[in-house]
C-alpha positions as CSV (number, residue, x, y, z in Angstrom):
1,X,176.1,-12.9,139.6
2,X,179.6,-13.4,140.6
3,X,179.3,-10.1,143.1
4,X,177.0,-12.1,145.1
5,X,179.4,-15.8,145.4
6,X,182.4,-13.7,146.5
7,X,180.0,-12.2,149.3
8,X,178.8,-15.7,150.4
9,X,182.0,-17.2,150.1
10,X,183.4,-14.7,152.2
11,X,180.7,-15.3,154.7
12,X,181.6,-19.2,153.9
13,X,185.0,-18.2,155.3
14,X,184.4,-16.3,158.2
15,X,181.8,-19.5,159.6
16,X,184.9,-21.7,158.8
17,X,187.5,-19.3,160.9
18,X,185.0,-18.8,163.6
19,X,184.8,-22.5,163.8
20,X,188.3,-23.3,163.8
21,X,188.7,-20.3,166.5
22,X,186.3,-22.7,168.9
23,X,187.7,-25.9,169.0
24,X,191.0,-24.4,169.0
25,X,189.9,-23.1,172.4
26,X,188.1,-26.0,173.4
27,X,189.7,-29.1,171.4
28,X,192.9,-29.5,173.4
29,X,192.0,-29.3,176.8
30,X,189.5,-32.0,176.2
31,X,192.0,-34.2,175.2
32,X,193.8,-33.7,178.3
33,X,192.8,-37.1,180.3
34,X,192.1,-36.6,183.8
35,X,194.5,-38.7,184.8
36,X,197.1,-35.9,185.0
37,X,195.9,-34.3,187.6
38,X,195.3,-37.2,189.7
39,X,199.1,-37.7,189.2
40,X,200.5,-34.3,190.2
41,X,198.2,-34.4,193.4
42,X,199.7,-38.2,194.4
43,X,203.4,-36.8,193.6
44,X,202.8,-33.5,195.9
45,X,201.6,-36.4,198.5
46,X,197.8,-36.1,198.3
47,X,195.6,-39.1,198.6
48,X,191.9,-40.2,197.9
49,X,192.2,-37.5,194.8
50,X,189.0,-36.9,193.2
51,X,188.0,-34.7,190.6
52,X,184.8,-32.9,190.4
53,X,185.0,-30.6,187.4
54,X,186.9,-30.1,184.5
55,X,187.0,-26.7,182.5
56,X,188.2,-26.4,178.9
57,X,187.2,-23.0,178.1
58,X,188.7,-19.6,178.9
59,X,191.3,-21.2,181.7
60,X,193.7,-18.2,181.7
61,X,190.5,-16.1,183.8
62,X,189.6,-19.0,185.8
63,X,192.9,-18.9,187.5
64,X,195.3,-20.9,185.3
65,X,198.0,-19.3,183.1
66,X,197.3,-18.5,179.5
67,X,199.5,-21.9,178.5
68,X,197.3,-24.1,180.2
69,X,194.3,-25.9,178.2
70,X,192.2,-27.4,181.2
71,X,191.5,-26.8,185.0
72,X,190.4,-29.6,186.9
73,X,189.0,-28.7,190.8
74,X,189.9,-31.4,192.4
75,X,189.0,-33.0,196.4
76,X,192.2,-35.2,198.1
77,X,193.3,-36.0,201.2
78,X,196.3,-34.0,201.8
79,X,200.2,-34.9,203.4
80,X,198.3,-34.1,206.7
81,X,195.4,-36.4,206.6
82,X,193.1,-33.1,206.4
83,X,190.6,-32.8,203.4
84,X,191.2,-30.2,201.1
85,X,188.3,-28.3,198.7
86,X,190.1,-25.5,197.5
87,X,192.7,-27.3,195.1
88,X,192.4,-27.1,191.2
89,X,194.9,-28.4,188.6
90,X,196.1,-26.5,185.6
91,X,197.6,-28.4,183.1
92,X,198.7,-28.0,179.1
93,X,197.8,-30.0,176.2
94,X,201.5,-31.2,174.7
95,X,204.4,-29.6,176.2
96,X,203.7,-27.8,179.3
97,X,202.9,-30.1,182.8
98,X,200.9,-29.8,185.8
99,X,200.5,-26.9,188.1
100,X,198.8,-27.2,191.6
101,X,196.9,-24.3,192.6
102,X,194.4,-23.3,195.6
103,X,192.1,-21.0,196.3
């Protein structure tokens, strides 16, 4: 009897880490508020900043570093008066800021 609790609390356990492992991943970049990124485009001197998508998981391979914790693709109205599409915003959750990046 007590073979078969220490195999289903080790399965417990693993459910629990595999959890934890997820909205680790996920969890902080959603509480990122969009906001941020609207900010760093107005302080590079873009304009009429909109953003169209936000990504929370697996940022590192979708062109952001591995500190960042959401990508935000983002359409403004750049310095030059000239739309821009090719502009996404990488940003951390606490400590690290805002990084403009095309592609």
């Amino acid at each position: 009897m007590g073979r078969s609790n220490s195999g289903l609390i080790e399965a417990a356990m693993m459910v629990v880490l595999v959890v934890l492992v997820i909205f680790s991943t996920f969890l902080p970049g959603l509480l990122v508020d969009q906001r941020v990124a609207v900010d760093a485009m107005g302080s590079a001197g873009y304009t009429n900043v909109q953003v169209v998508s936000r990504w929370t998981f697996l940022v590192g391979i979708a062109g952001c570093s591995g500190e960042d914790s959401v990508k935000f693709d983002v359409i403004a109205t750049g310095p030059n008066g000239k739309q821009i599409k090719n502009a996404y915003v990488c940003s951390g959750f606490l400590f690290k800021g805002s990084t403009i990046r095309y592609r």
